[in-house]
Every structure is written in C-alpha cells, then in structure tokens.
mmCIF file of the N, C-alpha and C atoms, coordinates in Angstrom:
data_MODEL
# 
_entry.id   MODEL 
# 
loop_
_atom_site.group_PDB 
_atom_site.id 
_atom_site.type_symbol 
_atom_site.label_atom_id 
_atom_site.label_alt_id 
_atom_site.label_comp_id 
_atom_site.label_asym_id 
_atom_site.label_entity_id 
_atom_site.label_seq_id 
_atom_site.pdbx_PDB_ins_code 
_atom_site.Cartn_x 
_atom_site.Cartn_y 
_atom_site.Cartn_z 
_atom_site.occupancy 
_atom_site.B_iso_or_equiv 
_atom_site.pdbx_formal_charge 
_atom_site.auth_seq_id 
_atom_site.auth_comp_id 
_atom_site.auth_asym_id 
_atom_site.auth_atom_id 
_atom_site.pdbx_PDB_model_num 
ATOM 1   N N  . UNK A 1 1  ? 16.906  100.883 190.666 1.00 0.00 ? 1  UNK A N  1 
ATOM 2   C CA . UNK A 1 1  ? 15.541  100.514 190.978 1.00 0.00 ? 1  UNK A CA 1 
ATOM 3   C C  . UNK A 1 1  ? 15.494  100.003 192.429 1.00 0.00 ? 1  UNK A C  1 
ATOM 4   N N  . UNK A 1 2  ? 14.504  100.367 193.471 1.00 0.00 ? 2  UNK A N  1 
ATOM 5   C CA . UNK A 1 2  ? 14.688  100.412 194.514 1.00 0.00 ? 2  UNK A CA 1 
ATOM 6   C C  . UNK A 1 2  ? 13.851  98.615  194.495 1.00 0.00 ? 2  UNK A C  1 
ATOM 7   N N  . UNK A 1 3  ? 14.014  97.849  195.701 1.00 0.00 ? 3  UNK A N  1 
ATOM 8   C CA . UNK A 1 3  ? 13.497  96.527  195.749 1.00 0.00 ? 3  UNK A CA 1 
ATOM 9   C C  . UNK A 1 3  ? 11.951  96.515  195.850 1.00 0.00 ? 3  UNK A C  1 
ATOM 10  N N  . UNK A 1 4  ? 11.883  97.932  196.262 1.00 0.00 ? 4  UNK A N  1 
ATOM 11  C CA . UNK A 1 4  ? 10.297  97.418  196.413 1.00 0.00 ? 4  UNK A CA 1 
ATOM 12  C C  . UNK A 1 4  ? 9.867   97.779  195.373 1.00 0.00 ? 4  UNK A C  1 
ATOM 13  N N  . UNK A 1 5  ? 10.143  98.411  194.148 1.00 0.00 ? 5  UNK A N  1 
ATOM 14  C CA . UNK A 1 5  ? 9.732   98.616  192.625 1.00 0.00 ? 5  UNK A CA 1 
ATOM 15  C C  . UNK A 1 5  ? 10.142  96.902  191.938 1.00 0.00 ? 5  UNK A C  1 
ATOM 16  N N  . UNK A 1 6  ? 10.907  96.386  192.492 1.00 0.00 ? 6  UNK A N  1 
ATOM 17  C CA . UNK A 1 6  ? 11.471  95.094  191.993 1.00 0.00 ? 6  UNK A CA 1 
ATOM 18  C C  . UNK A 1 6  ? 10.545  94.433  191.862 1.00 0.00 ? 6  UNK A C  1 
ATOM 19  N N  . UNK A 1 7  ? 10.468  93.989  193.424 1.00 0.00 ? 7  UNK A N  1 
ATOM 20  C CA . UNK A 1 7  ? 9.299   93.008  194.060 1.00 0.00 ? 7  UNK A CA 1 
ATOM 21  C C  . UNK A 1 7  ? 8.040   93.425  193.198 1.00 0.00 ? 7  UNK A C  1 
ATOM 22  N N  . UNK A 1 8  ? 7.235   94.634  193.362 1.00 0.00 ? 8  UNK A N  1 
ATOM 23  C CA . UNK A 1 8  ? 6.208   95.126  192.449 1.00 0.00 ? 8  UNK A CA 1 
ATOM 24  C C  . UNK A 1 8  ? 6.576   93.921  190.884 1.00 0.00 ? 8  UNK A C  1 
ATOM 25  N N  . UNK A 1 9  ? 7.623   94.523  190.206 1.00 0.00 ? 9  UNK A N  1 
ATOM 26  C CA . UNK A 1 9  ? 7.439   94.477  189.328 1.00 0.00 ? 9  UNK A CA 1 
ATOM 27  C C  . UNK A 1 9  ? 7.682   92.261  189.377 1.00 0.00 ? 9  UNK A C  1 
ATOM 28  N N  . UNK A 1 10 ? 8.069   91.703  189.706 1.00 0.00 ? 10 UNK A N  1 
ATOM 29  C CA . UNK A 1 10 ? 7.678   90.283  189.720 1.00 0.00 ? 10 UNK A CA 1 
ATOM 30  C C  . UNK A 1 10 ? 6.946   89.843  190.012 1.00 0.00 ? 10 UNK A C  1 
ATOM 31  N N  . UNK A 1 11 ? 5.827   90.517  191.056 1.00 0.00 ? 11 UNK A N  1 
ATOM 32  C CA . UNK A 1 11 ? 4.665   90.064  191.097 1.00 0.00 ? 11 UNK A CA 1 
ATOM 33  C C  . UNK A 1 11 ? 3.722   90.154  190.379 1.00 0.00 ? 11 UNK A C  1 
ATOM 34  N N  . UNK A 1 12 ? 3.753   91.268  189.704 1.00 0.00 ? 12 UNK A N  1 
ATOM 35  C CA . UNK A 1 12 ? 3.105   92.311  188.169 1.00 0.00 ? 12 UNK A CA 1 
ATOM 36  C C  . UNK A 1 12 ? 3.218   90.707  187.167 1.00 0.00 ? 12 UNK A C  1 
ATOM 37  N N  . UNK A 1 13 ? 4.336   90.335  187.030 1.00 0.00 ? 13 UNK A N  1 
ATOM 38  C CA . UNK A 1 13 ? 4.484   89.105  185.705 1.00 0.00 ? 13 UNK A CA 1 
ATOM 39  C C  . UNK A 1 13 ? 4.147   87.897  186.631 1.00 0.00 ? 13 UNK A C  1 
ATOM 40  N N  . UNK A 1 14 ? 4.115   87.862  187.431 1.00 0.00 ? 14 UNK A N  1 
ATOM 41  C CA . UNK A 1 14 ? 3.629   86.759  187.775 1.00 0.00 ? 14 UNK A CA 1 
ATOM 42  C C  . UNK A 1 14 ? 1.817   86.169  188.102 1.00 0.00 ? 14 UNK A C  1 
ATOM 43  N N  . UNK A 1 15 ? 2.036   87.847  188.136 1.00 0.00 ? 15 UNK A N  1 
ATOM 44  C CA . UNK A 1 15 ? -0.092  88.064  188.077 1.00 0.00 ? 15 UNK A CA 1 
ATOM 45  C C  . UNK A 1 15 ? -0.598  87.521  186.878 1.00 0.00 ? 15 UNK A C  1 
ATOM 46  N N  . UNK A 1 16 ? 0.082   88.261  185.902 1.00 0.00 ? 16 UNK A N  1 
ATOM 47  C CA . UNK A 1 16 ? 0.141   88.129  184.065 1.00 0.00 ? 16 UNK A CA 1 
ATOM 48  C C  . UNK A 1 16 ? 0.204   86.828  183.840 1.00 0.00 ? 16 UNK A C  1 
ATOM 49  N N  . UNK A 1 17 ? 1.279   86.125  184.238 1.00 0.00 ? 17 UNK A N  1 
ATOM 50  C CA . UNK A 1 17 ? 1.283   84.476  184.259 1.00 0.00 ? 17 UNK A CA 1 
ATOM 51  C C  . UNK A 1 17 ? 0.353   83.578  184.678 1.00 0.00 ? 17 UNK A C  1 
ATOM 52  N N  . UNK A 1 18 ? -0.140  83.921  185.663 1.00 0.00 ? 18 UNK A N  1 
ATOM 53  C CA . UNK A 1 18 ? -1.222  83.255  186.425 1.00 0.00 ? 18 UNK A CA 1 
ATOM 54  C C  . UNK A 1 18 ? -2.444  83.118  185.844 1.00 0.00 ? 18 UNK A C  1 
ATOM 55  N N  . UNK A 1 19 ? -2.996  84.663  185.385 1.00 0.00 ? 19 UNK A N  1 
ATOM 56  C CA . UNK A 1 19 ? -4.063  85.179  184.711 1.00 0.00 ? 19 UNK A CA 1 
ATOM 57  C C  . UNK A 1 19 ? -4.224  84.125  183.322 1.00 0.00 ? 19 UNK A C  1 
ATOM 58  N N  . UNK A 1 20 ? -3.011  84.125  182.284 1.00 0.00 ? 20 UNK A N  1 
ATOM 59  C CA . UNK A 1 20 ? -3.073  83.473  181.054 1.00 0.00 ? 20 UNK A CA 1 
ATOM 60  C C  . UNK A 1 20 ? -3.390  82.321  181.616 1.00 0.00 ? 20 UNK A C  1 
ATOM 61  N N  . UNK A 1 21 ? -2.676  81.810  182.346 1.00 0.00 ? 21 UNK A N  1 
ATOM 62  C CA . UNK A 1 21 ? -2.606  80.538  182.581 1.00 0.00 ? 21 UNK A CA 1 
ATOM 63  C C  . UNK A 1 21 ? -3.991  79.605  183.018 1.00 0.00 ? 21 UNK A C  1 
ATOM 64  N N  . UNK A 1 22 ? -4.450  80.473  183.842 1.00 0.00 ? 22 UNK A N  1 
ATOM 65  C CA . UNK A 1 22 ? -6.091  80.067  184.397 1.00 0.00 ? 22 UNK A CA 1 
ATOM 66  C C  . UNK A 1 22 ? -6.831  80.131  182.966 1.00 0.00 ? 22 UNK A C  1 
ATOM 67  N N  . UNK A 1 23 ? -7.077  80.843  182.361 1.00 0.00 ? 23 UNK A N  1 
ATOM 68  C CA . UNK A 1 23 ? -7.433  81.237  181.143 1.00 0.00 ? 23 UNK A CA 1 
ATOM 69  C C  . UNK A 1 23 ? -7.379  80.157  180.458 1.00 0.00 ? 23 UNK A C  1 
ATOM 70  N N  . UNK A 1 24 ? -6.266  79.755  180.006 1.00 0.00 ? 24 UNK A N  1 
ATOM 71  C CA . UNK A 1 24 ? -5.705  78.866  179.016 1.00 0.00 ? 24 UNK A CA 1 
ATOM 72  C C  . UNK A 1 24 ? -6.821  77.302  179.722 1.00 0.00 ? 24 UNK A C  1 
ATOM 73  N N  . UNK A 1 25 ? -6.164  77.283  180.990 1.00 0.00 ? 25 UNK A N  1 
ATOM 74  C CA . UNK A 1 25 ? -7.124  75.985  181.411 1.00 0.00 ? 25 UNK A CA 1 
ATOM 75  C C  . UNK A 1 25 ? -8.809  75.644  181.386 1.00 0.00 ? 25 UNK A C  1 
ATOM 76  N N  . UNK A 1 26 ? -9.343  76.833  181.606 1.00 0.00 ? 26 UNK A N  1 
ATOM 77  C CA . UNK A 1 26 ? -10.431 76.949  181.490 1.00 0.00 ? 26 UNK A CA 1 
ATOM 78  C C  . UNK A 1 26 ? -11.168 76.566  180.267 1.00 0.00 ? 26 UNK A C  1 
ATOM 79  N N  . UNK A 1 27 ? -10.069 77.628  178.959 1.00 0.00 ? 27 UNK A N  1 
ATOM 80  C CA . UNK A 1 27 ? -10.547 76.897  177.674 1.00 0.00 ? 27 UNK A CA 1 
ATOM 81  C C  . UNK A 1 27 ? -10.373 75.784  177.196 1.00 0.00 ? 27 UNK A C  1 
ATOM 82  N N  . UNK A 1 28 ? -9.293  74.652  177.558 1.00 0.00 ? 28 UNK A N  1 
ATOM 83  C CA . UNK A 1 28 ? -8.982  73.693  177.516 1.00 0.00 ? 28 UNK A CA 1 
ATOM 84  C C  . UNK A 1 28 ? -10.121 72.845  178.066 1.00 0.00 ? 28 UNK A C  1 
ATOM 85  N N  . UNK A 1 29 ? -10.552 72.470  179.294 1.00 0.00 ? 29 UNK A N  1 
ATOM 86  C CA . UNK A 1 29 ? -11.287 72.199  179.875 1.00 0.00 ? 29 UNK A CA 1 
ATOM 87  C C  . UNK A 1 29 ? -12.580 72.258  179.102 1.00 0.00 ? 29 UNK A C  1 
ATOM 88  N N  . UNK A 1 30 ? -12.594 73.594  178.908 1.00 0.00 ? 30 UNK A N  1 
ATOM 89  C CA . UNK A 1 30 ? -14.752 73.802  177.924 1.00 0.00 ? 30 UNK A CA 1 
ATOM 90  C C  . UNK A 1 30 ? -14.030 72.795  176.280 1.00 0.00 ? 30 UNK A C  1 
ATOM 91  N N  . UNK A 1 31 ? -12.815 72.506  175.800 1.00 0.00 ? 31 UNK A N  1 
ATOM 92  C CA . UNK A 1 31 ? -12.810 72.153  174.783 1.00 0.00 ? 31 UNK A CA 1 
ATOM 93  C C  . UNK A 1 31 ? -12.639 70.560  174.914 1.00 0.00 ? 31 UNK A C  1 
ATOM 94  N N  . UNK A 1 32 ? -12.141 70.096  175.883 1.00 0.00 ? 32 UNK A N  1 
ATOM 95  C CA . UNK A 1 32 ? -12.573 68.788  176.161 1.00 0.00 ? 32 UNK A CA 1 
ATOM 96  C C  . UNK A 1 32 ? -13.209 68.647  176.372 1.00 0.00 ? 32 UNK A C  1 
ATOM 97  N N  . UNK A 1 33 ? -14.242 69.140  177.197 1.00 0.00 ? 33 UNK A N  1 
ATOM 98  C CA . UNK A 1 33 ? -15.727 68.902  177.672 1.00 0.00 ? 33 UNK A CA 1 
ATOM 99  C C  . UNK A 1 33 ? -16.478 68.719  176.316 1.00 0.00 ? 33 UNK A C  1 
ATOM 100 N N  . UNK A 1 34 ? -16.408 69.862  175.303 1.00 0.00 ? 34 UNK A N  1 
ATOM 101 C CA . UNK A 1 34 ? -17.888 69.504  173.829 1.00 0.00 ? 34 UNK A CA 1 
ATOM 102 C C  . UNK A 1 34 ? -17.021 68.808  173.401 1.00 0.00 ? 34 UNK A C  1 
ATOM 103 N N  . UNK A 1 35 ? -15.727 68.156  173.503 1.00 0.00 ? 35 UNK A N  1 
ATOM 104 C CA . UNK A 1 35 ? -15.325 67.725  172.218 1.00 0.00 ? 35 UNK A CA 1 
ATOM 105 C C  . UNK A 1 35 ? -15.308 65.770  172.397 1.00 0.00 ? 35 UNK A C  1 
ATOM 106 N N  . UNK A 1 36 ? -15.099 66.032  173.888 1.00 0.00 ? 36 UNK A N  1 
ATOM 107 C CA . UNK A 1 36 ? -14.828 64.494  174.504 1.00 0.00 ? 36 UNK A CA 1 
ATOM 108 C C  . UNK A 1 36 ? -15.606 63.943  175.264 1.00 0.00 ? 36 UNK A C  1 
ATOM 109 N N  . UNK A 1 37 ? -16.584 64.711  175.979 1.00 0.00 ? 37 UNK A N  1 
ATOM 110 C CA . UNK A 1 37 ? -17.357 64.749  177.409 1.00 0.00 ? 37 UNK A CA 1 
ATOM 111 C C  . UNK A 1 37 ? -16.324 64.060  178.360 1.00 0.00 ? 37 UNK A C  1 
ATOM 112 N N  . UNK A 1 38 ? -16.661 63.497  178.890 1.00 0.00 ? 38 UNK A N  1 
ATOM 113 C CA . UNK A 1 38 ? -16.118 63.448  180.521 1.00 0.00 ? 38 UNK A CA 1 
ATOM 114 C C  . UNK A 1 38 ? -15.237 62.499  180.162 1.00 0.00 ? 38 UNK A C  1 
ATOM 115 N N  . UNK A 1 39 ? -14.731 61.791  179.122 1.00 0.00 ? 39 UNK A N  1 
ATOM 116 C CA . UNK A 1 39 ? -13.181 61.071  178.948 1.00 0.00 ? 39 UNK A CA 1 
ATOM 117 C C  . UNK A 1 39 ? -12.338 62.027  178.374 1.00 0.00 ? 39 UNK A C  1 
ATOM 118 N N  . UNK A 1 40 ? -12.589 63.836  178.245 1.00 0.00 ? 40 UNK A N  1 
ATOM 119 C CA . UNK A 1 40 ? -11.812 64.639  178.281 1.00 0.00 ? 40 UNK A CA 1 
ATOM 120 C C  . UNK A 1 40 ? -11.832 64.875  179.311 1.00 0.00 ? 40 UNK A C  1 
ATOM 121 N N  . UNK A 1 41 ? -12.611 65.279  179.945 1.00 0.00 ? 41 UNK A N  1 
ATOM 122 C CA . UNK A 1 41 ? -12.768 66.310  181.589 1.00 0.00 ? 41 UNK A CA 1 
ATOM 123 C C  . UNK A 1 41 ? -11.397 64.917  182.308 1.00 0.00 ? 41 UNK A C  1 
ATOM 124 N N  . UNK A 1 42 ? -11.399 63.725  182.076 1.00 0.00 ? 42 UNK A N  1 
ATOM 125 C CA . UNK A 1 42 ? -10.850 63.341  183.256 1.00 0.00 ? 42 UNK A CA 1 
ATOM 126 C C  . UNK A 1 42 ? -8.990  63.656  182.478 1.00 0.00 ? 42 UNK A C  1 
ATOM 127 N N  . UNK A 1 43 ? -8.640  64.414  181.793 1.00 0.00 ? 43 UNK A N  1 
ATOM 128 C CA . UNK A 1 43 ? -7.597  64.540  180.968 1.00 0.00 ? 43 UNK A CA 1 
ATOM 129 C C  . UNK A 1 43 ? -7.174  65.975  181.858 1.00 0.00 ? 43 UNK A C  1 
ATOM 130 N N  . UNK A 1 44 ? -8.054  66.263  182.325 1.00 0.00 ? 44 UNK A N  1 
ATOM 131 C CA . UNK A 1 44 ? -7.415  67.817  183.054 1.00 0.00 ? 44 UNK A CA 1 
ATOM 132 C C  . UNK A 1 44 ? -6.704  67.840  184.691 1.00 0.00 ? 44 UNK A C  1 
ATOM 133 N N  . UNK A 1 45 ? -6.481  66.652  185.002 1.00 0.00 ? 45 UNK A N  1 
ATOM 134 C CA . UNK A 1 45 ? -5.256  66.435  185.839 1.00 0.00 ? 45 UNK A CA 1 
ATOM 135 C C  . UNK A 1 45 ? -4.493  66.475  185.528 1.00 0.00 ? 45 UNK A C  1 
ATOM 136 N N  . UNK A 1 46 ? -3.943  66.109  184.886 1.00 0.00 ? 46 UNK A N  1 
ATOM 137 C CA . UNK A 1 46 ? -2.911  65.653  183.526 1.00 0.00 ? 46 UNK A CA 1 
ATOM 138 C C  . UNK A 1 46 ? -2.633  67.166  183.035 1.00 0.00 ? 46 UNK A C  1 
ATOM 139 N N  . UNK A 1 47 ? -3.428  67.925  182.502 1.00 0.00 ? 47 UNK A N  1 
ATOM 140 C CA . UNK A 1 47 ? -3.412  69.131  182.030 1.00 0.00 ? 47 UNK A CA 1 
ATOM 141 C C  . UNK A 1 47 ? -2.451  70.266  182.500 1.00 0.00 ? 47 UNK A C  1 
ATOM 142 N N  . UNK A 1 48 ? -3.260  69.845  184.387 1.00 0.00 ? 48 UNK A N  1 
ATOM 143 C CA . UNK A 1 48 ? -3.073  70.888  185.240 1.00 0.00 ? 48 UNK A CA 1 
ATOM 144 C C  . UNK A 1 48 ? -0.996  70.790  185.461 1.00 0.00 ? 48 UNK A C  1 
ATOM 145 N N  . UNK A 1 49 ? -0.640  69.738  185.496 1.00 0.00 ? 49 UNK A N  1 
ATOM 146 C CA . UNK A 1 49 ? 0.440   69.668  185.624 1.00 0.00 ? 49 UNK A CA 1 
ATOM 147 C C  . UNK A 1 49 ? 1.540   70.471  184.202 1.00 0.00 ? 49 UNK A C  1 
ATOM 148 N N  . UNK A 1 50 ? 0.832   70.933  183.462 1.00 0.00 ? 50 UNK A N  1 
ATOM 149 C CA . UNK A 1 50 ? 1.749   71.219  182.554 1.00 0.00 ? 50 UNK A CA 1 
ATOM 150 C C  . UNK A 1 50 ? 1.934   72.800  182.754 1.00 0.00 ? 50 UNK A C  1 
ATOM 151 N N  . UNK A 1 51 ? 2.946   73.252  182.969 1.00 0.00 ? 51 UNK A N  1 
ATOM 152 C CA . UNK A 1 51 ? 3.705   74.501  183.828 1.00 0.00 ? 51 UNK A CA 1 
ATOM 153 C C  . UNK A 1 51 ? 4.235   75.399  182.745 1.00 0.00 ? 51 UNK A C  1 
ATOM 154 N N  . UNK A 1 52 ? 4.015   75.330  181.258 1.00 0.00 ? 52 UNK A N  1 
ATOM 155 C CA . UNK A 1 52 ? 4.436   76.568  180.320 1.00 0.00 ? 52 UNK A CA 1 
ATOM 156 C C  . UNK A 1 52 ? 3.246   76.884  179.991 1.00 0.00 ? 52 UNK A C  1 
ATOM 157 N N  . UNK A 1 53 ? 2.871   78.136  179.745 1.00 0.00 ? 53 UNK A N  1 
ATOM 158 C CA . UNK A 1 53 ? 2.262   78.687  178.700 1.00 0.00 ? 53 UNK A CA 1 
ATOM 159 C C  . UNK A 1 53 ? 2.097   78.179  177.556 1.00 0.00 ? 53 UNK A C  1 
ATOM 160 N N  . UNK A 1 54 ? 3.689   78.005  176.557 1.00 0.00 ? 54 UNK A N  1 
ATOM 161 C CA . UNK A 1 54 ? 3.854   77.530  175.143 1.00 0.00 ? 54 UNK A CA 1 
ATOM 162 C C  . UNK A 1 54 ? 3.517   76.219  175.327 1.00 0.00 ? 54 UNK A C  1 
ATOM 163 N N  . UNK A 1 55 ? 2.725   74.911  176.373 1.00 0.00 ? 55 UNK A N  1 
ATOM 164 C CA . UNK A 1 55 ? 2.817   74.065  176.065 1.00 0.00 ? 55 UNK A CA 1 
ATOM 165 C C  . UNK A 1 55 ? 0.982   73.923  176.174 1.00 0.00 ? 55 UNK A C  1 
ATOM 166 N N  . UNK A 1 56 ? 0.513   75.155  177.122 1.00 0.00 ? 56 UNK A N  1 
ATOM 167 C CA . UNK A 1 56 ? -0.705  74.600  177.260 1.00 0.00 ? 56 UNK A CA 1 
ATOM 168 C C  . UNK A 1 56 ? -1.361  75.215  175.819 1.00 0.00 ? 56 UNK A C  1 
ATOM 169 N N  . UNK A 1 57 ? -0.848  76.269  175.165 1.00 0.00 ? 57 UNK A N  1 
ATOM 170 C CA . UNK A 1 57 ? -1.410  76.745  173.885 1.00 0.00 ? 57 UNK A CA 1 
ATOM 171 C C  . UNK A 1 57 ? -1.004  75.837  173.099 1.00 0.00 ? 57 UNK A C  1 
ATOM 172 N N  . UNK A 1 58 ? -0.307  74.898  173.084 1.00 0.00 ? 58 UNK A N  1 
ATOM 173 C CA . UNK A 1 58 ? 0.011   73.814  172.180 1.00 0.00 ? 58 UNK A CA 1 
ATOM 174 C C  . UNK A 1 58 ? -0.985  72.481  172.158 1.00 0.00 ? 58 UNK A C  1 
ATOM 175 N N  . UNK A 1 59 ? -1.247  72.504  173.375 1.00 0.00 ? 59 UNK A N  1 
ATOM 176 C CA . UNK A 1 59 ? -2.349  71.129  173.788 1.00 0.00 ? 59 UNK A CA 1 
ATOM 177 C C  . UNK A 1 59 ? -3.601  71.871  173.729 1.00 0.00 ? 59 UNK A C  1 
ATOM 178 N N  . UNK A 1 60 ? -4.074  72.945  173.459 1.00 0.00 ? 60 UNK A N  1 
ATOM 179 C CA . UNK A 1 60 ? -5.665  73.759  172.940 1.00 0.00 ? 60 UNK A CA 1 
ATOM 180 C C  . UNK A 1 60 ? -5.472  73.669  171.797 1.00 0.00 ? 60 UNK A C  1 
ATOM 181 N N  . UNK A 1 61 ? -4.669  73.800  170.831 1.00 0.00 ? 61 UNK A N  1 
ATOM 182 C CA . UNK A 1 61 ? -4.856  74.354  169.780 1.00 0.00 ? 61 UNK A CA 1 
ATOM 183 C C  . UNK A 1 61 ? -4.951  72.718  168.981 1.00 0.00 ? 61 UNK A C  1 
ATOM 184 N N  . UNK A 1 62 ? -3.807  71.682  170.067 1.00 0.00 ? 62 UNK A N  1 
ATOM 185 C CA . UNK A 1 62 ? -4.148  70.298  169.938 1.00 0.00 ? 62 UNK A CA 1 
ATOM 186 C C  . UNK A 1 62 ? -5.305  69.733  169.357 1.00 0.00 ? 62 UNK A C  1 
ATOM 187 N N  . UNK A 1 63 ? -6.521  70.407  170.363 1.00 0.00 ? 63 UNK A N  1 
ATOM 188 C CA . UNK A 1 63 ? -7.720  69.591  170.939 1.00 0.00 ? 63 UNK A CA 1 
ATOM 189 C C  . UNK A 1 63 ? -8.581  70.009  169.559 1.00 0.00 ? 63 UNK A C  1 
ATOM 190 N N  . UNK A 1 64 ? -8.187  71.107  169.093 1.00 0.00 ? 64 UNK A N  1 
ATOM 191 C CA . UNK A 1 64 ? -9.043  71.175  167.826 1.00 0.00 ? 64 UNK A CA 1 
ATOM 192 C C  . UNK A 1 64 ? -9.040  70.180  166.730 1.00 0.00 ? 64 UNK A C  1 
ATOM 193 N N  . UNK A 1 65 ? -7.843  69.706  166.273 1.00 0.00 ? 65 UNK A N  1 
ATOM 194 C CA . UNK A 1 65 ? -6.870  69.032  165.162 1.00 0.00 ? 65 UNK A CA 1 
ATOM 195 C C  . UNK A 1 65 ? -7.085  67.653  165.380 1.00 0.00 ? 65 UNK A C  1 
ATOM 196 N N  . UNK A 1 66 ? -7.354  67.501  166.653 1.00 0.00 ? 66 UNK A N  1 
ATOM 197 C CA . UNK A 1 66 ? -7.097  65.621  167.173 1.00 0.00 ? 66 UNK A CA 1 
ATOM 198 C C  . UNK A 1 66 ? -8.513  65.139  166.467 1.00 0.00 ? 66 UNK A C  1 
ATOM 199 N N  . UNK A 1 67 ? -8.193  63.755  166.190 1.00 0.00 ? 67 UNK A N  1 
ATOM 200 C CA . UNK A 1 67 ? -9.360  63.178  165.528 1.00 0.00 ? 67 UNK A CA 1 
ATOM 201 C C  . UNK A 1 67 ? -9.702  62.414  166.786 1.00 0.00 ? 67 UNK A C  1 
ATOM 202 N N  . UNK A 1 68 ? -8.636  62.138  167.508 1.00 0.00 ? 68 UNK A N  1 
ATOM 203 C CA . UNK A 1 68 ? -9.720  60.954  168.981 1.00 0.00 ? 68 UNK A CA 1 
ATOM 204 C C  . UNK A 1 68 ? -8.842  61.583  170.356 1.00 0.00 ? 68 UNK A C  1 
ATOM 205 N N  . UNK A 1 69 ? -9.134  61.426  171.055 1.00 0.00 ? 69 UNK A N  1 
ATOM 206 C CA . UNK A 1 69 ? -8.561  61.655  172.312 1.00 0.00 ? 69 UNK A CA 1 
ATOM 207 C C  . UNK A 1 69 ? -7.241  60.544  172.728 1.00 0.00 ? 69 UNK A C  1 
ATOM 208 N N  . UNK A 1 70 ? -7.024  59.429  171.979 1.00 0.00 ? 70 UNK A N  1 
ATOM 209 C CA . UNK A 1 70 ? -5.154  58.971  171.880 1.00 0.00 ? 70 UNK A CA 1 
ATOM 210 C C  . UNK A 1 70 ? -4.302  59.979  171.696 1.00 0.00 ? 70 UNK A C  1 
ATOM 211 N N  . UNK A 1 71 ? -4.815  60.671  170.771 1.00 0.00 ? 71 UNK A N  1 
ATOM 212 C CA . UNK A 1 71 ? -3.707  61.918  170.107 1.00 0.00 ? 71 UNK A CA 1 
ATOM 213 C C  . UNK A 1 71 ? -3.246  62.998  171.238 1.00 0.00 ? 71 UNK A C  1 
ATOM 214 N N  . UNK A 1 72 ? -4.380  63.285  172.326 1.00 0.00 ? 72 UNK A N  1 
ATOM 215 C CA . UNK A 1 72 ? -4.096  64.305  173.096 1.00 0.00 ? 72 UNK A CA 1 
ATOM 216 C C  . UNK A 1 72 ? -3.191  63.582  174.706 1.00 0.00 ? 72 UNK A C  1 
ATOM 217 N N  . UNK A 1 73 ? -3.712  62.372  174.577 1.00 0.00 ? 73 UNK A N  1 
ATOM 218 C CA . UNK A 1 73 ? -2.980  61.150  175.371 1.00 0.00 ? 73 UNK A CA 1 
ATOM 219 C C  . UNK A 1 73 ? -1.414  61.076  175.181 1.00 0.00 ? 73 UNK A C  1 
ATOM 220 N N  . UNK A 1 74 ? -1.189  60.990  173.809 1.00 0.00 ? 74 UNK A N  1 
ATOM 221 C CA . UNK A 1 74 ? 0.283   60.612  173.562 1.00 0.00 ? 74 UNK A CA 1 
ATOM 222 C C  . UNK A 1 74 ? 0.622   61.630  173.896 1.00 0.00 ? 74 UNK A C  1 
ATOM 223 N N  . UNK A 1 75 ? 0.424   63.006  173.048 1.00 0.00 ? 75 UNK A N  1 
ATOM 224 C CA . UNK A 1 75 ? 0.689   64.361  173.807 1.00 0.00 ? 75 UNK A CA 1 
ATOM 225 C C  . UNK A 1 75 ? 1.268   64.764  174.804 1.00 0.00 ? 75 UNK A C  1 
ATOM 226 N N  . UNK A 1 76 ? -0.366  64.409  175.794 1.00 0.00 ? 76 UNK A N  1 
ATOM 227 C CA . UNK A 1 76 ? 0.575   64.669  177.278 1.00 0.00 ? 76 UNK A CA 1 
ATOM 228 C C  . UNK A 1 76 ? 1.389   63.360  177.736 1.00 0.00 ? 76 UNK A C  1 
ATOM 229 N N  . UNK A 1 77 ? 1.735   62.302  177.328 1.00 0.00 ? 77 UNK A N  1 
ATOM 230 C CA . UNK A 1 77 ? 2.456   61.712  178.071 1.00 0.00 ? 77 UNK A CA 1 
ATOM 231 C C  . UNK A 1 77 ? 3.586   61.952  177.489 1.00 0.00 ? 77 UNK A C  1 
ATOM 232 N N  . UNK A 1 78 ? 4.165   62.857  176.190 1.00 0.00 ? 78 UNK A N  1 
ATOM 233 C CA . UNK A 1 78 ? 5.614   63.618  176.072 1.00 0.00 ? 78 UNK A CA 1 
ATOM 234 C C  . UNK A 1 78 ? 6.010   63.954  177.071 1.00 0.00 ? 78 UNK A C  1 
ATOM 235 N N  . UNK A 1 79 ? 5.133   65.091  177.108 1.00 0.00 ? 79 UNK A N  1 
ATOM 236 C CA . UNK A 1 79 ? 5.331   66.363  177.642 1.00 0.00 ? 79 UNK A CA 1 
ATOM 237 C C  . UNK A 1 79 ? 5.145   66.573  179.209 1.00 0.00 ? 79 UNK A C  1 
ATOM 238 N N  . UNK A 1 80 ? 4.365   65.693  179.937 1.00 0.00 ? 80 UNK A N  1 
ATOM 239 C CA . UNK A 1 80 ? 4.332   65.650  181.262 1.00 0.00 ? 80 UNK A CA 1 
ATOM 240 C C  . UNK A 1 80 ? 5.128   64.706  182.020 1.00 0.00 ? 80 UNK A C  1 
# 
C-alpha cells in the first residue's frame, strides 16, 4: 500500500471519529438541556473532555437512567 493510500486511509477513520463524536455531543448536550436545563448545559465542559466514543455513549445513555444530575456528576468525575 503506497503512503498516500495510507495517509487517505487515517484520515478516512479519523473523519468517522470526529463525525460520531460531534454527534454524540450534540445529543448529549440537547439531553441535558430538556432533562436538566442549564445545570446540565454547564456539565458539557466536563463532557467535552471525554476522548472515547465508548465513554460518551455511556454518559447519553447515562442521562436517560439518572434520576438527578449527582449521578451524571459522579460519573464524570470517574471517568475524567
């Protein structure tokens, strides 16, 4: 495989990465917003720092399940 098929192809997954990833925040964000109003919104600094995929689908799928916003607190202070 020649480098410039390489290069192509890491930027290709890294597009893919990026893409989910914006994605993922966005819905996070609209799900703190109806779920918390703006003592979620200020939770997405915090958010932004979290760098897997498997962790930000873990803290959405969180935001459904949590009964108060401690729960998504303890959360990220594992994990960040």
């Amino acid at each position: 495989m020649s480098g410039t098929n390489r290069e192509w192809r890491r930027e290709w997954k890294e597009g893919l990465f990026k893409g989910k990833q914006e994605g993922l925040l966005e819905g996070i964000e609209l799900g703190l917003e109806l779920k918390y109003s703006f003592a979620g919104l200020e939770l997405m600094n915090i958010v932004r720092a979290i760098n897997t995929i498997d962790k930000l689908e873990e803290f959405k799928n969180l935001i459904k399940k949590a009964d108060s916003i401690d729960e998504l607190k303890d959360f990220l202070g594992r994990i960040v």
